[in-house]
C-alpha positions as CSV (number, residue, x, y, z in Angstrom):
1,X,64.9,112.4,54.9
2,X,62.1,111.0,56.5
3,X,58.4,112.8,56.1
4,X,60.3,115.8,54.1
5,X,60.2,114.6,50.0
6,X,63.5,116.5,48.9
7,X,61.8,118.3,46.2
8,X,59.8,119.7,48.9
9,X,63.0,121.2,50.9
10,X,64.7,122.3,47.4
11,X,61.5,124.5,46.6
12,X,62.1,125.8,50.2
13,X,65.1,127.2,50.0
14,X,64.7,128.8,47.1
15,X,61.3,130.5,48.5
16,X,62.6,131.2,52.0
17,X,66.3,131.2,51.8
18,X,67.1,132.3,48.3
19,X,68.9,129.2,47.4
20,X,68.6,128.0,43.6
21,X,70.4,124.8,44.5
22,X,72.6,123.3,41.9
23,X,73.8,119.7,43.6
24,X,73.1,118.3,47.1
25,X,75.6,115.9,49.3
26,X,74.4,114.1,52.9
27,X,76.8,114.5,55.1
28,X,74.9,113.1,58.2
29,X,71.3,111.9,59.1
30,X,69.8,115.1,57.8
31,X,72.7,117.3,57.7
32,X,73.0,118.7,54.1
33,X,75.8,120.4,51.9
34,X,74.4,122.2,49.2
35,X,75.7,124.2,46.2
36,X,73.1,126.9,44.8
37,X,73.9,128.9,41.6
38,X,75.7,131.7,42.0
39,X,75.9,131.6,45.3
40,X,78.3,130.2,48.1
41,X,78.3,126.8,49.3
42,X,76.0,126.3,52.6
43,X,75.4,123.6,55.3
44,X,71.5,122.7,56.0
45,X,70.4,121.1,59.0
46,X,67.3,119.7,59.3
47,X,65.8,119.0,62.8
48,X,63.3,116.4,64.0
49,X,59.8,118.3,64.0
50,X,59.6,118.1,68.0
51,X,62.6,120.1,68.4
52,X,61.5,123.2,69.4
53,X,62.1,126.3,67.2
54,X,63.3,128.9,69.7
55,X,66.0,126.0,70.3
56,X,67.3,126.6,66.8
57,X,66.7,130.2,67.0
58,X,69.1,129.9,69.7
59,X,72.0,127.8,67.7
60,X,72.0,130.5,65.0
61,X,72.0,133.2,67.8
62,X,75.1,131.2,69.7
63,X,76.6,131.1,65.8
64,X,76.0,135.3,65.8
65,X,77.6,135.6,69.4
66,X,80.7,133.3,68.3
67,X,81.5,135.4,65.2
68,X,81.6,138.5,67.3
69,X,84.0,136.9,69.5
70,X,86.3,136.1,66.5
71,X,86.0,132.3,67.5
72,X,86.7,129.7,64.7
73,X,83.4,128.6,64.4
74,X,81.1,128.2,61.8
75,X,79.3,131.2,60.8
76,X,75.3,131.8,60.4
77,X,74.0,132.1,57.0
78,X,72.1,136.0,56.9
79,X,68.7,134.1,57.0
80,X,69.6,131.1,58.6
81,X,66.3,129.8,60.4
82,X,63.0,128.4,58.6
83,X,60.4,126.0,59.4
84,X,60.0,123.4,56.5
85,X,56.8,120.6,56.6
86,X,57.0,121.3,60.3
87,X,60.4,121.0,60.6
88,X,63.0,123.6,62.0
89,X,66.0,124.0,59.9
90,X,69.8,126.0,60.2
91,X,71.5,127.2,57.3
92,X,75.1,127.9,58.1
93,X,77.7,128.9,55.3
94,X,80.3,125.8,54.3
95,X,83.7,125.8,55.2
96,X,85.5,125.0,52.7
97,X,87.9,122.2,53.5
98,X,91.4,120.7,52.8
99,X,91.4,118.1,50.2
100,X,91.0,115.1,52.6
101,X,94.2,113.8,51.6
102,X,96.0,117.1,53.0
103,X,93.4,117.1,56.4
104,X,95.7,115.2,59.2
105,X,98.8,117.3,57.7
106,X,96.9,120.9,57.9
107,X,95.6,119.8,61.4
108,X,99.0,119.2,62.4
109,X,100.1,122.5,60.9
110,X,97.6,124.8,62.7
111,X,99.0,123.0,65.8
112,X,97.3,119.5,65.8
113,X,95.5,118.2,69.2
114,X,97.8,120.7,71.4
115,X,95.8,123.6,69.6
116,X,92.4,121.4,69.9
117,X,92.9,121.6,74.0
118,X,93.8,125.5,74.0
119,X,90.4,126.2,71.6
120,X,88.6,124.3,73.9
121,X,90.1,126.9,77.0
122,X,89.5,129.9,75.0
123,X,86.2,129.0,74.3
124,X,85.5,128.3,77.8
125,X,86.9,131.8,78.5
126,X,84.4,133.4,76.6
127,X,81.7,135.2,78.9
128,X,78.1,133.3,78.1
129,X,75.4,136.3,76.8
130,X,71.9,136.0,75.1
131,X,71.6,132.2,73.9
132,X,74.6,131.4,74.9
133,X,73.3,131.0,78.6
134,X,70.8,128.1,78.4
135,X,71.6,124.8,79.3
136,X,74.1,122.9,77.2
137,X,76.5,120.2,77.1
138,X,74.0,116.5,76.2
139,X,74.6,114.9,73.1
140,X,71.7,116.4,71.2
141,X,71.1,113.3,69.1
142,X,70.3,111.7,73.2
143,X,68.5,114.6,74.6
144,X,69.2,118.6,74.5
145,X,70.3,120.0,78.0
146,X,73.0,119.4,80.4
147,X,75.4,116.4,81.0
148,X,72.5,115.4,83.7
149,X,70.3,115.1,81.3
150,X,71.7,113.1,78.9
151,X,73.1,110.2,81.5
152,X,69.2,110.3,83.1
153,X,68.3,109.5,79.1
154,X,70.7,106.6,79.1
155,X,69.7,105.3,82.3
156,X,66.0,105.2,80.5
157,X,67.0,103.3,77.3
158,X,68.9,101.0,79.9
159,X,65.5,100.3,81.5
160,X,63.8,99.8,78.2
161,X,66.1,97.5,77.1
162,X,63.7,94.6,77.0
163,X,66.4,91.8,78.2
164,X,66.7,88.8,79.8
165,X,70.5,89.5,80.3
166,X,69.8,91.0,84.5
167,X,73.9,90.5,85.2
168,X,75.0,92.2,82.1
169,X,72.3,94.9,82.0
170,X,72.9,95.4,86.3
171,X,76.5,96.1,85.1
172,X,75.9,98.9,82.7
173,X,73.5,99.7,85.5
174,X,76.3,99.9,87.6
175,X,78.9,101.7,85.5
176,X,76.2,104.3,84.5
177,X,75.7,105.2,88.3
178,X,79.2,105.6,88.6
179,X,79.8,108.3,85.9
180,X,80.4,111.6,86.7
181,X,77.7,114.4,85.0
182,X,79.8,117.4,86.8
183,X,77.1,118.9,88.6
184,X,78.2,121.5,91.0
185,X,81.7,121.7,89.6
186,X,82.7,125.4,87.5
187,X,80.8,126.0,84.8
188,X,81.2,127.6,81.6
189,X,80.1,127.8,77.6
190,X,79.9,124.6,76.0
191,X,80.4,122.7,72.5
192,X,78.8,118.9,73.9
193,X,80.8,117.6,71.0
194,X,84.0,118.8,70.7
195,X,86.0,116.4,69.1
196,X,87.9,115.5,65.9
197,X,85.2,114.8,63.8
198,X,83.5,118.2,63.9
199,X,87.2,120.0,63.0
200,X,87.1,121.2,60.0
201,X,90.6,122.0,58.5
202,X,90.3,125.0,56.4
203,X,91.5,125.6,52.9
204,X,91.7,129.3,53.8
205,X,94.2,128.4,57.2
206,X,93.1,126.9,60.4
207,X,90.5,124.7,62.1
208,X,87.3,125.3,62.4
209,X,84.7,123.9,64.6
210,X,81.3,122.7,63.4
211,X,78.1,121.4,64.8
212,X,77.3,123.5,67.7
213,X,73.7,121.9,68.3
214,X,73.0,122.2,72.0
215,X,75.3,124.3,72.7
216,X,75.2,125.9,76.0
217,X,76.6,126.5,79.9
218,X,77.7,123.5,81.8
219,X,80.1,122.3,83.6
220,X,83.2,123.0,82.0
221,X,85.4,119.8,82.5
222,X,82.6,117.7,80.5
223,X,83.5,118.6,76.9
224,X,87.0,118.3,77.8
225,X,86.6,114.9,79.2
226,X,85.1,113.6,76.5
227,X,88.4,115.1,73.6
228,X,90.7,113.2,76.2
229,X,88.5,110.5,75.7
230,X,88.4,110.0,72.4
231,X,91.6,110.4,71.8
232,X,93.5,108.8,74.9
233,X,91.4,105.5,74.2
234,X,93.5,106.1,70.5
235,X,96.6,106.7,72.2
236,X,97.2,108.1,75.7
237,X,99.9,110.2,74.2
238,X,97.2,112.1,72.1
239,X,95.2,112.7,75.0
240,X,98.7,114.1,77.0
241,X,98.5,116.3,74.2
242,X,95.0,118.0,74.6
243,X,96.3,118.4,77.9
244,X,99.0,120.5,77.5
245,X,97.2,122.6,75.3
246,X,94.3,123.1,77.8
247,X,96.4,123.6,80.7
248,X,98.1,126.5,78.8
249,X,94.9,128.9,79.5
250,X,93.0,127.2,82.2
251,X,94.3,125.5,85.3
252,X,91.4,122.9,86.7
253,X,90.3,123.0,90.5
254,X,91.0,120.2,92.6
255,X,87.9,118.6,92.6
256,X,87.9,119.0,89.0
257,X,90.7,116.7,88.6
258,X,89.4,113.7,91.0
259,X,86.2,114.0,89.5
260,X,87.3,113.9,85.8
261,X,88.4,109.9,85.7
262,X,84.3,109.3,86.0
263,X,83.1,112.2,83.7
264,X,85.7,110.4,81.2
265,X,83.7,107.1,80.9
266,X,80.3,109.0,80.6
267,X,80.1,109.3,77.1
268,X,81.3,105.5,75.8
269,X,78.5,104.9,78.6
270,X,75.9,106.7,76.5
271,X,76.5,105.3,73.2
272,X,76.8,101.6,74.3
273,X,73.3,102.7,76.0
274,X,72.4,104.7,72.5
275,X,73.1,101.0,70.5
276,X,71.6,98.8,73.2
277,X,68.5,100.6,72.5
278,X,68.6,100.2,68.7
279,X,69.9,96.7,68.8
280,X,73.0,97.9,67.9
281,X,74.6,95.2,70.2
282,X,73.6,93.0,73.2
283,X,73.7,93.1,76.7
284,X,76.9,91.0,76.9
285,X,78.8,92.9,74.5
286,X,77.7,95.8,75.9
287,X,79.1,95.1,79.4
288,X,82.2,93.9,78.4
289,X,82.7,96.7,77.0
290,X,81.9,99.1,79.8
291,X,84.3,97.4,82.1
292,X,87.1,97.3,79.4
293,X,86.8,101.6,78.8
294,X,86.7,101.9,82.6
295,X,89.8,99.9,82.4
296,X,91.6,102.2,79.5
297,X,89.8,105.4,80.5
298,X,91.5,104.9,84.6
299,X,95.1,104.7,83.2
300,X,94.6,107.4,80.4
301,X,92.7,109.9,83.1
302,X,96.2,109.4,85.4
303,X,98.6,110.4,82.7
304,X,96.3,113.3,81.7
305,X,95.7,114.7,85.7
306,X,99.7,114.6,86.4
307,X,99.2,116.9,83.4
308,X,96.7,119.2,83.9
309,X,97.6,119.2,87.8
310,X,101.3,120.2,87.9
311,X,101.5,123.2,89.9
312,X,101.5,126.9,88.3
313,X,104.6,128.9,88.5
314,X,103.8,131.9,91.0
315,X,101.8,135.3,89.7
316,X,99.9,132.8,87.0
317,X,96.7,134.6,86.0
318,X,95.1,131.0,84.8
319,X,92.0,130.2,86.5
C-alpha cells in the first residue's frame, strides 16, 4: 500500500479495532482479508486519503441499513470506521466462501444469474433512508456520485489523452456522447457494481454481495444495464437470464426500455477511457473496440427488451 508501511496498519487495528492479526491476503488494490487471533475473519478497506470520511461513514451506515433489511449484503464490523496515516478505512466481517472449485455450482444452486436479476429488483425495492439517500451509482475507482458523474470523468481523461490519434480519439468522443447516464428516468437504491465478481457464494448458503463503495440513489436501470452487460457480451443467453429474474419484481417504464441499449455501452465506455488514461491501450485499439461493443451490446439489449417488455398479465402489482 502506498504511503501506509503495513506494520503501521497492523498496529492500527489492534489499537483502534481490536484486531491481533494473525495472517493478511490482498485481495484488491488496498482491499484486505485479514485473520486476527481469536477472532473472526474481516475484510479491510483502505481508501485513498482524499476520500472524504463522512463518505465512509456513510458505506458502513448503508452496510447498518442493509442488515436491517435482511438483504444479502455484507455486514459492518461493530467498529468498522477509523482514520489510519490520514487514510479512511472500512472493516466489514468476511464472508466465508465456497471452496472456488464448488463457486459456479453453488451460484447455480442458489439460482444462478436468474436470482442475480431478482436481488438486483429487491434491492431496488428497498425504500432509501439515512445514507442510503446520497448520490450513488459511478464507479468509485472513476469518481463517487451518479452515473453523470462518472461519464463527465471519462469524457476528461478522453481530453487528457495527450494523442495524436484526432479520428480514433473523435470516435470515443463520439460513442461517449452517445451513452446514456439515465438522468431523469426512475430512480432508486443503488450497488454501481453489481456484477459477478462482487458475488460471493457462501459456505453457510446463498450469495452475497460485496463491495458497496458508492453506494447510493440513482437511476435505477444503470446497475442493471451494466449485469446485462457483462454477461450478454459472455453470452446473450446469460443476459436473457438476468432478465427474467428482474422482470419477476419490477416491470421497467417505456422509456426505460428505449433508453437502456445506450446506458448498456456506458460502462465498456469508461474503462476503455479508464486504460487510455493509464496507457493501458491506444487510441486505435480503443476505438475499435467501442464500435465493436456498440455492435454486441445493440443485438444483446434487443433480446433482453423483448424480455423485460412483454406485457404484464392484468391486476400485476409490479411497478
Amino acid at each position: 500500500m502506498a504511503t501506509l508501511r503495513h506494520a503501521d496498519l497492523l498496529r492500527h487495528l489492534a489499537a483502534e479495532h481490536g484486531l491481533h492479526v494473525s495472517a493478511v491476503e490482498e485481495l484488491d488494490k488496498d482491499v484486505l482479508h485479514v485473520s486476527a487471533r481469536g477472532e473472526r475473519e474481516r475484510i479491510v478497506r483502505v481508501f485513498p486519503a482524499q476520500r472524504p470520511l463522512a463518505a465512509v461513514e456513510g458505506d458502513a451506515e448503508i452496510l447498518r441499513l442493509l442488515a436491517e433489511d435482511g438483504y444479502p449484503a455484507e455486514r459492518p464490523d461493530a467498529h468498522p470506521v477509523s482514520v489510519v496515516a490520514g487514510r479512511p478505512l472500512l472493516v466489514t466481517e468476511y464472508v466465508v466462501p465456497v471452496p472456488r472449485s464448488e463457486r459456479r455450482e453453488a451460484i447455480r444452486d442458489a439460482g444462478g444469474l436468474r436470482e442475480l436479476g431478482r436481488m438486483l429488483a429487491g434491492l431496488q425495492l428497498l425504500t432509501p433512508r439515512g445514507a442510503m439517500t446520497r448520490p450513488g451509482g459511478a464507479w468509485h475507482h472513476f469518481v463517487e456520485g451518479r452515473p453523470a458523474d462518472e461519464l463527465a470523468a471519462a469524457s476528461r481523461f478522453l481530453e487528457g489523452a495527450g494523442t495524436d490519434d484526432a479520428a480514433s480519439l473523435d470516435t470515443l468522443r463520439r460513442e461517449l456522447a452517445e451513452a446514456d447516464a439515465g438522468d431523469g428516468l426512475p430512480e432508486a437504491f443503488l450497488h454501481p457494481d453489481f456484477v459477478l465478481p462482487n458475488v460471493v457464494a457462501a459456505a453457510d448458503g446463498g450469495i452475497v454481495l460485496v463491495d458497496w463503495t458508492g453506494a447510493g440513489v440513482g437511476p435505477r436501470i444503470w446497475p442493471l444495464a451494466f449485469l446485462l452487460w457483462a454477461e450478454g457480451v459472455k453470452d446473450p443467453r446469460r443476459a436473457a437470464l438476468v432478465a427474467a429474474g428482474y422482470r419477476e419484481r419490477i416491470a421497467l417504464e417505456p422509456a426505460e426500455l428505449d433508453r437502456l441499449p445506450a446506458m448498456m455501452r456506458a460502462r465498456h465506455l469508461v474503462f476503455l477511457a479508464w486504460n487510455l488514461r493509464a496507457r493501458r491501450t491506444d487510441p486505435r485499439k480503443a476505438a475499435v473496440s467501442a464500435l465493436r461493443n456498440r455492435a454486441a451490446t445493440d443485438a444483446v439489449a434487443a433480446q433482453v427488451i423483448g424480455i423485460l417488455g412483454a406485457p404484464l398479465p392484468p391486476g400485476d402489482p409490479r411497478t
